[in-house]
DSSP file (Angstrom, degrees, kcal/mol; ACC not computed):
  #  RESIDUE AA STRUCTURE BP1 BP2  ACC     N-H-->O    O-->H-N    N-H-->O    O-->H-N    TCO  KAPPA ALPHA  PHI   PSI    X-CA   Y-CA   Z-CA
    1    1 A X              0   0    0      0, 0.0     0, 0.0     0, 0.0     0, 0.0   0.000 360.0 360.0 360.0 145.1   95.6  116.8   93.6
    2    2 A X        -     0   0    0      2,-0.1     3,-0.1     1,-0.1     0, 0.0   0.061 360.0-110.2 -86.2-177.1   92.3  115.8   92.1
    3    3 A X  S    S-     0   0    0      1,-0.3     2,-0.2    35,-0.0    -1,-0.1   0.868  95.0  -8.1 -90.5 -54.9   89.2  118.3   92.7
    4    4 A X  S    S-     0   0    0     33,-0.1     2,-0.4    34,-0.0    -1,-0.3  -0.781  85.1 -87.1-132.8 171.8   87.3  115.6   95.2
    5    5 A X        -     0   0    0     -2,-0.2     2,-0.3    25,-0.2    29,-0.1  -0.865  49.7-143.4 -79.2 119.7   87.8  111.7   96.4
    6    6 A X     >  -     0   0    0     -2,-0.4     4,-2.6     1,-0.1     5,-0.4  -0.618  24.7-102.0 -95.3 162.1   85.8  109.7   93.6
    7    7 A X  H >> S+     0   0    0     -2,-0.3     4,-3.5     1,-0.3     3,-1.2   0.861 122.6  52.9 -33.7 -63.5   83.9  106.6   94.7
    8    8 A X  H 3> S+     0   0    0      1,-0.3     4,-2.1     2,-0.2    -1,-0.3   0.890 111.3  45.1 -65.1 -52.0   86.4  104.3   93.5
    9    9 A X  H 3> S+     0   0    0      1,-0.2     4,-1.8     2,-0.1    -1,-0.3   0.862 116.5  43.6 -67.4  -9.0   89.3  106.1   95.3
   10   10 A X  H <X S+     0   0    0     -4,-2.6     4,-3.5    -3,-1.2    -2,-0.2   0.955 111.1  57.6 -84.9 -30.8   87.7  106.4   98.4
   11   11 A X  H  X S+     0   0    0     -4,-3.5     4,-3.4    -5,-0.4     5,-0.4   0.933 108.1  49.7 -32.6 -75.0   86.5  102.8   97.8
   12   12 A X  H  X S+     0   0    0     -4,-2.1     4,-5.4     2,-0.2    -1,-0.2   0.907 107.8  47.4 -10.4 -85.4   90.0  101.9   97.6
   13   13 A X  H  X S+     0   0    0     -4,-1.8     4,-1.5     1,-0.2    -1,-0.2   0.897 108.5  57.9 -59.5 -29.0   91.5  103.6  100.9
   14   14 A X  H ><>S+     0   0    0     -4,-3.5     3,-2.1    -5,-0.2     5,-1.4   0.994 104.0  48.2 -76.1 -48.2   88.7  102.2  102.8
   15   15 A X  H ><5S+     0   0    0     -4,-3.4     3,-1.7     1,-0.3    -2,-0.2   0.960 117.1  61.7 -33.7 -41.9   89.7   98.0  101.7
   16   16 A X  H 3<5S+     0   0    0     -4,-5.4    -1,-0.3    -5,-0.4    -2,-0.2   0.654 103.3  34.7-102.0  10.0   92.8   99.5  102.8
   17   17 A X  T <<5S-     0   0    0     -3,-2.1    -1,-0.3    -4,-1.5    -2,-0.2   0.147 105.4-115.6 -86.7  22.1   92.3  100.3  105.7
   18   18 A X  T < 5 +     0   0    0     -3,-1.7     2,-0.2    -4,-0.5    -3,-0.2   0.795  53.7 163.6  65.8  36.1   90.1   97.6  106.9
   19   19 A X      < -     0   0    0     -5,-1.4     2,-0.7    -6,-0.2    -1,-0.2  -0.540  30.5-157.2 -76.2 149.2   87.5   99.5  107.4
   20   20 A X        +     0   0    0     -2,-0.2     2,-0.4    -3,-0.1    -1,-0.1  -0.681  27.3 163.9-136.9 112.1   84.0   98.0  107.8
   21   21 A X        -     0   0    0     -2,-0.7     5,-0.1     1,-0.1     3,-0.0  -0.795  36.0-133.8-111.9 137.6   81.2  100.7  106.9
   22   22 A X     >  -     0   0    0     -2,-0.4     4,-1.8     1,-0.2     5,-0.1  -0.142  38.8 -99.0 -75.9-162.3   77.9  100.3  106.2
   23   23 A X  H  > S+     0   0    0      2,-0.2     4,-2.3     1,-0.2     3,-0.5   0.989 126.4  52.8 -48.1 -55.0   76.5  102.5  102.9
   24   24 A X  H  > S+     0   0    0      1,-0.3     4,-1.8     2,-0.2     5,-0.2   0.956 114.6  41.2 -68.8 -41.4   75.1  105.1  104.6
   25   25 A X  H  > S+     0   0    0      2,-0.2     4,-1.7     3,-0.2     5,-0.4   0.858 115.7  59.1 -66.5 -23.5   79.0  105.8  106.9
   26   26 A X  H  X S+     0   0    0     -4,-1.8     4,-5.1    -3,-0.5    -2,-0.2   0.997 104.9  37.9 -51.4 -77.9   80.2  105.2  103.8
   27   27 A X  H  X S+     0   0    0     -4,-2.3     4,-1.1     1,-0.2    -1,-0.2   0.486 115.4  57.3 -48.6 -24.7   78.6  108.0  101.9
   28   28 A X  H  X S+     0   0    0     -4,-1.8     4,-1.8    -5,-0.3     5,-0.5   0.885 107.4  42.9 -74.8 -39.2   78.9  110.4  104.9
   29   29 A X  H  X S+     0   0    0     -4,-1.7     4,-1.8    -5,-0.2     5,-0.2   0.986 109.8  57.2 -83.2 -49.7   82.4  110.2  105.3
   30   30 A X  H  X S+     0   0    0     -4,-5.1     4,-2.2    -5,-0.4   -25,-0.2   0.953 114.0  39.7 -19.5 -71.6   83.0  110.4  101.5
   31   31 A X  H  X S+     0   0    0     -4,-1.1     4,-2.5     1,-0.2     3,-0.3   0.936 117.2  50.0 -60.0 -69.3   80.9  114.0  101.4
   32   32 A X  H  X S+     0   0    0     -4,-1.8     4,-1.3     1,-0.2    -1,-0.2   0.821 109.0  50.7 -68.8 -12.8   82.6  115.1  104.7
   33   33 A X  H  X S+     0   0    0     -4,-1.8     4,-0.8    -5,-0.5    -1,-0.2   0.964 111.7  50.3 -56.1 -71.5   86.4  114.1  103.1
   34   34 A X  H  X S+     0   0    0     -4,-2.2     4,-1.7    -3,-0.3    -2,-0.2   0.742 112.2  48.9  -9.8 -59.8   85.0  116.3  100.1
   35   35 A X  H  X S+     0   0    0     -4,-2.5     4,-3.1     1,-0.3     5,-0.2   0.982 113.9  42.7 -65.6 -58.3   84.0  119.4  102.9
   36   36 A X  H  X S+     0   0    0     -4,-1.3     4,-1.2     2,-0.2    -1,-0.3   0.684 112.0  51.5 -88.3 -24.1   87.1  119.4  104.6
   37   37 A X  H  X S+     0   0    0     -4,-0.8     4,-3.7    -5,-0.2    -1,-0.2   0.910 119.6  48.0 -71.0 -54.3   89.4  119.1  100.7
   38   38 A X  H  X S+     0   0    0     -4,-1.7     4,-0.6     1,-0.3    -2,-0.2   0.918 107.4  48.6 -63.5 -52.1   86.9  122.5   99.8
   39   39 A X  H >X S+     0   0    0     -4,-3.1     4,-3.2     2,-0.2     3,-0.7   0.931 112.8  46.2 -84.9 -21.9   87.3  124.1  102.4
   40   40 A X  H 3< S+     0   0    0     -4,-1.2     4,-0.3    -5,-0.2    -2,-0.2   0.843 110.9  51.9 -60.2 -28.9   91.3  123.8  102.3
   41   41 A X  H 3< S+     0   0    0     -4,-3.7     4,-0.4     2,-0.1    -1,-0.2   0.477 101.1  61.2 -65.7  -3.8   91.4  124.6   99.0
   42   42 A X  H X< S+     0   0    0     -3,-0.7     3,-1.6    -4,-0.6     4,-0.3   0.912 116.2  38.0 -91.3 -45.1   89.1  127.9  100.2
   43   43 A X  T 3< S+     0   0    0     -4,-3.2     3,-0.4     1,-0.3    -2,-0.1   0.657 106.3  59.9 -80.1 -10.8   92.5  128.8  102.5
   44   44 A X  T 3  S+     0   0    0     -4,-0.3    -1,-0.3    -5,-0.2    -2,-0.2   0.811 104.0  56.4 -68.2 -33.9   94.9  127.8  100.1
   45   45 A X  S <  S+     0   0    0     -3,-1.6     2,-0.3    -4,-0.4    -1,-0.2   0.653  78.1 112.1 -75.3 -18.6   93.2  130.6   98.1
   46   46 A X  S    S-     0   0    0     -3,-0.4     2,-1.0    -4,-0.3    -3,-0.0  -0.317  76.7-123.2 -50.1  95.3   93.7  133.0  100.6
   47   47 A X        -     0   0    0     -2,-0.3     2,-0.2     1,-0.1    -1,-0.1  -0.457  35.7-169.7 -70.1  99.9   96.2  135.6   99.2
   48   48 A X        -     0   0    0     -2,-1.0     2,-0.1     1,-0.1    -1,-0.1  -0.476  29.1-115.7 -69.4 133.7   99.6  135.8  101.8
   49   49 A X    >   -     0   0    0     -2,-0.2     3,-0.9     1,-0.2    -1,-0.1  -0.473  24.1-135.2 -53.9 146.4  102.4  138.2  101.9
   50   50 A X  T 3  S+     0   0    0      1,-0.2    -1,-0.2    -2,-0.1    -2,-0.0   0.722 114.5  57.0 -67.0 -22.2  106.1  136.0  101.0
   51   51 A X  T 3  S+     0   0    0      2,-0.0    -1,-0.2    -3,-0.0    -2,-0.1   0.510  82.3 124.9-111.4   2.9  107.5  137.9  103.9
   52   52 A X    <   -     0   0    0     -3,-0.9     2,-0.1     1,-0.1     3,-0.1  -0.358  65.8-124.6 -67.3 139.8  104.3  136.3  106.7
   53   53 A X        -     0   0    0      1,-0.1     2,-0.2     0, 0.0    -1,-0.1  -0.303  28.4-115.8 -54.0 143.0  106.1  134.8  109.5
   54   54 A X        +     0   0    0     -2,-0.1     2,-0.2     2,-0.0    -1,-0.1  -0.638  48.9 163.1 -91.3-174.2  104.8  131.2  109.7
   55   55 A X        -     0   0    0     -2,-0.2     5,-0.0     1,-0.1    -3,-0.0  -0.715  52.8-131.0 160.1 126.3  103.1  130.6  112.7
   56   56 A X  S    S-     0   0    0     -2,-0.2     2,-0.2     3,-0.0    -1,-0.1   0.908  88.6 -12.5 -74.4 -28.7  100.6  128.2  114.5
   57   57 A X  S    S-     0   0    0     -3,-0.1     3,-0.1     2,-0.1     4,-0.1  -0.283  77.0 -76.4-114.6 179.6   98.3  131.4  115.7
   58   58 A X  S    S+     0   0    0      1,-0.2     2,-0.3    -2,-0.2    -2,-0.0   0.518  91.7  61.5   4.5 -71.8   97.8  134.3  116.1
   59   59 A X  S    S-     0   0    0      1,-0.0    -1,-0.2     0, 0.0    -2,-0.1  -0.994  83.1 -98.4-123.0 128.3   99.5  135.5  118.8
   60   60 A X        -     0   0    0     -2,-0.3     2,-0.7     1,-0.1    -2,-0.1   0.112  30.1-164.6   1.9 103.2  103.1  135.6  119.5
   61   61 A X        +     0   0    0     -4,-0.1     2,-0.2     3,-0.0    -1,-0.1  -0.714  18.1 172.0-123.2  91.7  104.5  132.9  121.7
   62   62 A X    >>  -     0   0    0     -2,-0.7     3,-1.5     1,-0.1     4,-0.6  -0.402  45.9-112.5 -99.6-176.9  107.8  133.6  122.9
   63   63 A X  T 34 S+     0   0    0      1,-0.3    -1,-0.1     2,-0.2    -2,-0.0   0.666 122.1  59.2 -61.4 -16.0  110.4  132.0  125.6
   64   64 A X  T 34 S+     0   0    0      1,-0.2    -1,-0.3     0, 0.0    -3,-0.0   0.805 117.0  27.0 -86.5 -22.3  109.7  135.0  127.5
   65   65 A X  T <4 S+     0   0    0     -3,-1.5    -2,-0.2     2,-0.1    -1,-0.2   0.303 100.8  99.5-107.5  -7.2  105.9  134.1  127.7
   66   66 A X  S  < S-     0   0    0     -4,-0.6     2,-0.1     1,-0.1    -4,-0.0  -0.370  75.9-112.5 -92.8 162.8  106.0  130.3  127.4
   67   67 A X        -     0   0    0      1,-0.0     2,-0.3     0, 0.0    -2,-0.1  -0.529  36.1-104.7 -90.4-172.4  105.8  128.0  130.4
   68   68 A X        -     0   0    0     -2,-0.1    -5,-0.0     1,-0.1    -1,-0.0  -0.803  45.6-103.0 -99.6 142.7  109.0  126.0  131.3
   69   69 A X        -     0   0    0     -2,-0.3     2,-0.3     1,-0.1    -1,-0.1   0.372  32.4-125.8 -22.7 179.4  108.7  122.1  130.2
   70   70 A X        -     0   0    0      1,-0.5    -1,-0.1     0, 0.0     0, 0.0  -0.834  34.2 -86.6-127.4 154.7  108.0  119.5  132.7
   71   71 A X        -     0   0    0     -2,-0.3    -1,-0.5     1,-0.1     2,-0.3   0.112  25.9-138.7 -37.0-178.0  110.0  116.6  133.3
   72   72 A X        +     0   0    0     -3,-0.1     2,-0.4     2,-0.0    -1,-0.1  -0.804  44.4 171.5-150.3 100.9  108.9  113.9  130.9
   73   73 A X        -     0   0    0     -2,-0.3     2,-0.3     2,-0.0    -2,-0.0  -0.995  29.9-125.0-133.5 117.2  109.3  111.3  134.3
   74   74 A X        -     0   0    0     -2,-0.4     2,-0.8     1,-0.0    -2,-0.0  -0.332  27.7-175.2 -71.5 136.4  108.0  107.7  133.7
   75   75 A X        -     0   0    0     -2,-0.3     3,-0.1     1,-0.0    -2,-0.0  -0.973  14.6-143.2-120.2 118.1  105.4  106.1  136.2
   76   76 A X        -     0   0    0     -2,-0.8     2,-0.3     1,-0.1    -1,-0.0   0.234  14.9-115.5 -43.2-166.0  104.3  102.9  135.9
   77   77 A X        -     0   0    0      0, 0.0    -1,-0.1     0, 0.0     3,-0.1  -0.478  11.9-151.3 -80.5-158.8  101.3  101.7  136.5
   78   78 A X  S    S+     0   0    0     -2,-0.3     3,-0.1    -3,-0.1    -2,-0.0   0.325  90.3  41.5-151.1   1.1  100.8   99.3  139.2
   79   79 A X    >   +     0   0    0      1,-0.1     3,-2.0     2,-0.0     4,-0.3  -0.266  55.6 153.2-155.2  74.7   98.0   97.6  137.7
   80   80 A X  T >> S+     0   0    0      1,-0.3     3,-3.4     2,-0.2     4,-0.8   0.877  70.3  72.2 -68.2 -41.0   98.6   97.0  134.2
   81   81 A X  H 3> S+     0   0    0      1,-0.3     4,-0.5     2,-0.2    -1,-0.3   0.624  92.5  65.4 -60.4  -3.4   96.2   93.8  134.2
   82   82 A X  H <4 S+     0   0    0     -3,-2.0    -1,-0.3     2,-0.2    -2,-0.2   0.657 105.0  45.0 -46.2 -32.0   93.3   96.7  134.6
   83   83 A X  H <4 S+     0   0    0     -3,-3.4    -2,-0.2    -4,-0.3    -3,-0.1   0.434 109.6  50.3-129.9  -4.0   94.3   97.7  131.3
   84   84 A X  H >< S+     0   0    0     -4,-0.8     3,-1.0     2,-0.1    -2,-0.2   0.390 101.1  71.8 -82.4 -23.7   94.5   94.3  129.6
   85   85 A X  T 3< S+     0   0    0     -4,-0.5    -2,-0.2    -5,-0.4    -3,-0.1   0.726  89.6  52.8 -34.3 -32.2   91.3   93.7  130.8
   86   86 A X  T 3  S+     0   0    0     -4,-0.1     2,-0.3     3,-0.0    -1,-0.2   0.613  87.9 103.8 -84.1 -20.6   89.7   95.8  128.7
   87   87 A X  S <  S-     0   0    0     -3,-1.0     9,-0.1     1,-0.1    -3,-0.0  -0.590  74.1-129.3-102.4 133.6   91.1   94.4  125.6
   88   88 A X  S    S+     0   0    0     -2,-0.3     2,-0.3     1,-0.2    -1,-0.1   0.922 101.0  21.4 -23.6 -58.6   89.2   92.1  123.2
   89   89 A X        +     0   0    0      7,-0.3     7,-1.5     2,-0.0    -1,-0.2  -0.987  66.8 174.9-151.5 128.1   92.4   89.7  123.4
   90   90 A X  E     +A   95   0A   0     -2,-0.3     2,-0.4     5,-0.2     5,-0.2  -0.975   5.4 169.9-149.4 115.4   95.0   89.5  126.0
   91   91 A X  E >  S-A   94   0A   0      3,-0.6     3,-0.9    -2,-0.2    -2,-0.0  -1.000  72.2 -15.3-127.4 128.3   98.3   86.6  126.4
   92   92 A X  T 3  S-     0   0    0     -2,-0.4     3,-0.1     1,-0.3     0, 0.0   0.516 127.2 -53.6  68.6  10.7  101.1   86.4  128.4
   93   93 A X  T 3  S+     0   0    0      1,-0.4     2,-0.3   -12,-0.0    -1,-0.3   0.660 115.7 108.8 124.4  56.7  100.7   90.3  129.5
   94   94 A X  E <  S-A   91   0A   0     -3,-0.9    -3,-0.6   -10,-0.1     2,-0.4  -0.751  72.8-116.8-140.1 151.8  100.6   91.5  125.5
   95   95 A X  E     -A   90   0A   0     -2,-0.3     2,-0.3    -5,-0.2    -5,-0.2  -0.917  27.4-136.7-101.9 136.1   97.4   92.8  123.6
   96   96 A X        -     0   0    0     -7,-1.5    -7,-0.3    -2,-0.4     2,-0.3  -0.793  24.9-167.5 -75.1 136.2   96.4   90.5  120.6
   97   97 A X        -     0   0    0     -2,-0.3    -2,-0.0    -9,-0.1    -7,-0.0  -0.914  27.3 -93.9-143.0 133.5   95.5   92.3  117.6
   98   98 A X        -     0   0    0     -2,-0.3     2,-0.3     1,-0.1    -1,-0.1   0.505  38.7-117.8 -32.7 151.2   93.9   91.4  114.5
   99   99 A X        -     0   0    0      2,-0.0     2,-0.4     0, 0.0    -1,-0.1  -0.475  25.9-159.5 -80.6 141.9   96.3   90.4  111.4
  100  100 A X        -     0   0    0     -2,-0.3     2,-0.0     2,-0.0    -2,-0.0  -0.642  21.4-126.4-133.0 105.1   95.7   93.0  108.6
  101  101 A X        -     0   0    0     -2,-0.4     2,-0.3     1,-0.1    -2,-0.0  -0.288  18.4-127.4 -78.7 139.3   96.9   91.3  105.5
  102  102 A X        -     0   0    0     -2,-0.0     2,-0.3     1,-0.0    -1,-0.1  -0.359  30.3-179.1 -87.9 119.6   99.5   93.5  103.5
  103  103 A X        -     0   0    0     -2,-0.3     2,-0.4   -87,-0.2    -1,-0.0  -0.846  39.3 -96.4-115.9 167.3   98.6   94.2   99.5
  104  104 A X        -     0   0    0     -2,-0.3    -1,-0.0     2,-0.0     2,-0.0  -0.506  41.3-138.2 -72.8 123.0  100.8   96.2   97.0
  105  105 A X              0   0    0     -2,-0.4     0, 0.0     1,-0.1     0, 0.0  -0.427 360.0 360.0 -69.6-179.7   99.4   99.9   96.8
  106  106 A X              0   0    0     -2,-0.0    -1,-0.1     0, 0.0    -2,-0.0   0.380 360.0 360.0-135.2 360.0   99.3  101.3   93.7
């Protein structure tokens, strides 16, 4: 992995993601891409034991401690045309959305 994102790659990932930024978003999210690579490389540097448990936290989250799941039980809504309403472009009870035309990465 390169040191930073240079102009040209970041250039790049934005065409390809349709983005449309002016300079000045441009140039901020470039430098905060930058912040956020620096300071992973700061934790990467971070010397670990081989033997560290991996672990999202801190503190120790066992079965004993954990809540119990909830169902995962679907509800409908009951007034889904509220919520195509909202959207730019709406047929036949469907969101339209914009074509994004496909190029070869490289």
């Amino acid at each position: 992995m390169s040191e930073f994102i240079d102009r040209s790659t970041f250039d790049h990932l934005v065409h390809l993601a349709a983005l449309e930024l002016s300079p000045e978003q441009a140039e901020y999210l470039l430098r905060e891409l930058n912040n956020q690579l620096k300071a992973i490389r700061e934790l990467e540097a971070i010397p670990l034991d081989a033997d560290l448990p991996v672990t999202l936290h801190g503190v120790p989250y066992t079965s004993s401690i954990s809540p119990t799941l909830r169902s995962d039980d679907w509800q409908p809504f009951d007034r889904p045309q509220d919520i195509l309403a909202q959207a730019p472009q709406a047929e036949d009870g469907y969101l339209i959305v914009p074509d994004i035309p496909h190029t070869t990465l490289e």
